[in-house]
C-alpha positions as CSV (number, residue, x, y, z in Angstrom):
1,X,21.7,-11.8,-8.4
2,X,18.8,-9.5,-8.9
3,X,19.6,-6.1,-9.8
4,X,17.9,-3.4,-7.3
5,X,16.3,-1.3,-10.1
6,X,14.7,-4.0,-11.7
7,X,14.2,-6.2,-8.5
8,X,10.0,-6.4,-8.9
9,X,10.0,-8.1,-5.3
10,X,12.0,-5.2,-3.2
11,X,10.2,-6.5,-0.2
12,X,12.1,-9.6,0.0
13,X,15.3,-7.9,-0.2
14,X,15.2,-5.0,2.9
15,X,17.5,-2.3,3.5
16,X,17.9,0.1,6.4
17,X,16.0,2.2,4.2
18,X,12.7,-0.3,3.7
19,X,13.0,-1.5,7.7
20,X,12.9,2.0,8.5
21,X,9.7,2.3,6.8
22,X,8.1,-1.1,7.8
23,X,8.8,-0.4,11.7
24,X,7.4,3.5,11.0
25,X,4.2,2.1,9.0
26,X,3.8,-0.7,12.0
27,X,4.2,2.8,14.9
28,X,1.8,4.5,12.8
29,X,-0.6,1.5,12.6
30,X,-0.4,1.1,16.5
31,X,-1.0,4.3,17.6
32,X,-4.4,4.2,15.2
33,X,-4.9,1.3,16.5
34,X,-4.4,2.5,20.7
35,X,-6.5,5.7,19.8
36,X,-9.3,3.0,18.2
37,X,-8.9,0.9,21.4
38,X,-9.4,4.1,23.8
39,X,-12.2,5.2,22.1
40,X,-14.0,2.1,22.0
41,X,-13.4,1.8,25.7
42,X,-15.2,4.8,26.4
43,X,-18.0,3.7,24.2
44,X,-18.3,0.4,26.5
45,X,-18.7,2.7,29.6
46,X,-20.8,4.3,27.9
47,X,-23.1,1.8,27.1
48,X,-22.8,0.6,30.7
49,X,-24.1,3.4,31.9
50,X,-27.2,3.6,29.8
51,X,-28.3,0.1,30.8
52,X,-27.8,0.7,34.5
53,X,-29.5,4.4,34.3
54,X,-32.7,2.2,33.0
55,X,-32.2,-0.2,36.2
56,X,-32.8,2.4,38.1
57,X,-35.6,3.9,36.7
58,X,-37.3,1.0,36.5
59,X,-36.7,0.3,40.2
60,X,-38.4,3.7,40.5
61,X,-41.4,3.1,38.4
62,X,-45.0,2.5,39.2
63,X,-46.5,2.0,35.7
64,X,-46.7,0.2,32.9
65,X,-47.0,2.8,30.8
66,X,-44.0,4.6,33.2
67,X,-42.2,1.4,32.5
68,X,-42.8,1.7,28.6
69,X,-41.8,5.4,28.5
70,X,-38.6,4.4,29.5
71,X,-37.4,1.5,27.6
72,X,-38.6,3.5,24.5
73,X,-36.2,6.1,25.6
74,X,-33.3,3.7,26.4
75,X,-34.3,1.9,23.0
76,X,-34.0,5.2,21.2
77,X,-30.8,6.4,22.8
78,X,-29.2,2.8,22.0
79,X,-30.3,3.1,18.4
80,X,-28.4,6.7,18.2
81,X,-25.8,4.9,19.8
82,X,-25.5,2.0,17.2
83,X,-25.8,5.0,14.4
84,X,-22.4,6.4,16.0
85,X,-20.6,2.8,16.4
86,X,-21.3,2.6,12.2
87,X,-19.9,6.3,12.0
88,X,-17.1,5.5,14.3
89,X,-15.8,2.4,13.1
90,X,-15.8,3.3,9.6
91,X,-13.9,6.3,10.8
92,X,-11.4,3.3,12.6
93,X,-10.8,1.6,9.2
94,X,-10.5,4.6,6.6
95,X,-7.8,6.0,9.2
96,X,-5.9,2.5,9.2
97,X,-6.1,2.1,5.6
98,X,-5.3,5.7,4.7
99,X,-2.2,4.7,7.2
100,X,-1.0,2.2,5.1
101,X,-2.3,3.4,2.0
102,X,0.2,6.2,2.8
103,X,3.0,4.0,3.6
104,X,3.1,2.7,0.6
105,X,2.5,5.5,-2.1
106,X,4.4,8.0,-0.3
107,X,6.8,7.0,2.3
108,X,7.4,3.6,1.1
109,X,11.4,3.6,-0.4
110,X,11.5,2.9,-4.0
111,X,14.9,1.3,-3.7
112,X,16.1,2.9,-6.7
113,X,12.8,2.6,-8.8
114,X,10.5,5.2,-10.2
């Protein structure tokens, strides 16, 4: 039988201690995860919304050149738009790994190691 402070493979030996921590890194990593989620949901709308505003401006227009205005100016907004997805979801995964980056170099039990 292993002994716990020289056990190199702690994981396959939980505690209460090291369930503790696994089911509080898993709450932390869902609630990233629901806040990603919500956030991304409001970006869909978002989108959405930009497509059908250029409907219906184009139902209004009696141009070509009217017409060309405003796809340019749909085409630019969607192109800030993509900018902010890069932004965001980069934002998404540092947050997630700092999560469990955390977990395991600070509230990870050592079971009996240093």
């Amino acid at each position: 039988m292993a002994n716990k402070s020289t056990d190199p493979f702690p994981f396959f030996n939980p505690g209460k201690e090291q369930t503790e921590a696994m089911v509080g890194m898993q709450r932390e990593l869902l609630e990233a995860y629901e806040d990603a989620s919500h956030a991304w949901v409001a970006r869909i709308k978002s989108e959405v919304d930009l497509w059908s505003h250029l409907a219906g401006k184009l139902a209004a227009i009696r141009s070509p050149s009217e017409a060309m205005q405003a796809y340019q100016e749909c085409v630019a907004q969607r192109m800030q738009m993509a900018a902010e997805d890069g932004r965001r979801l980069a934002d998404d995964c540092q947050k997630i790994m700092g999560k469990i980056g955390h977990s395991f170099s600070h509230g990870w039990p050592r079971t009996g190691r240093s």
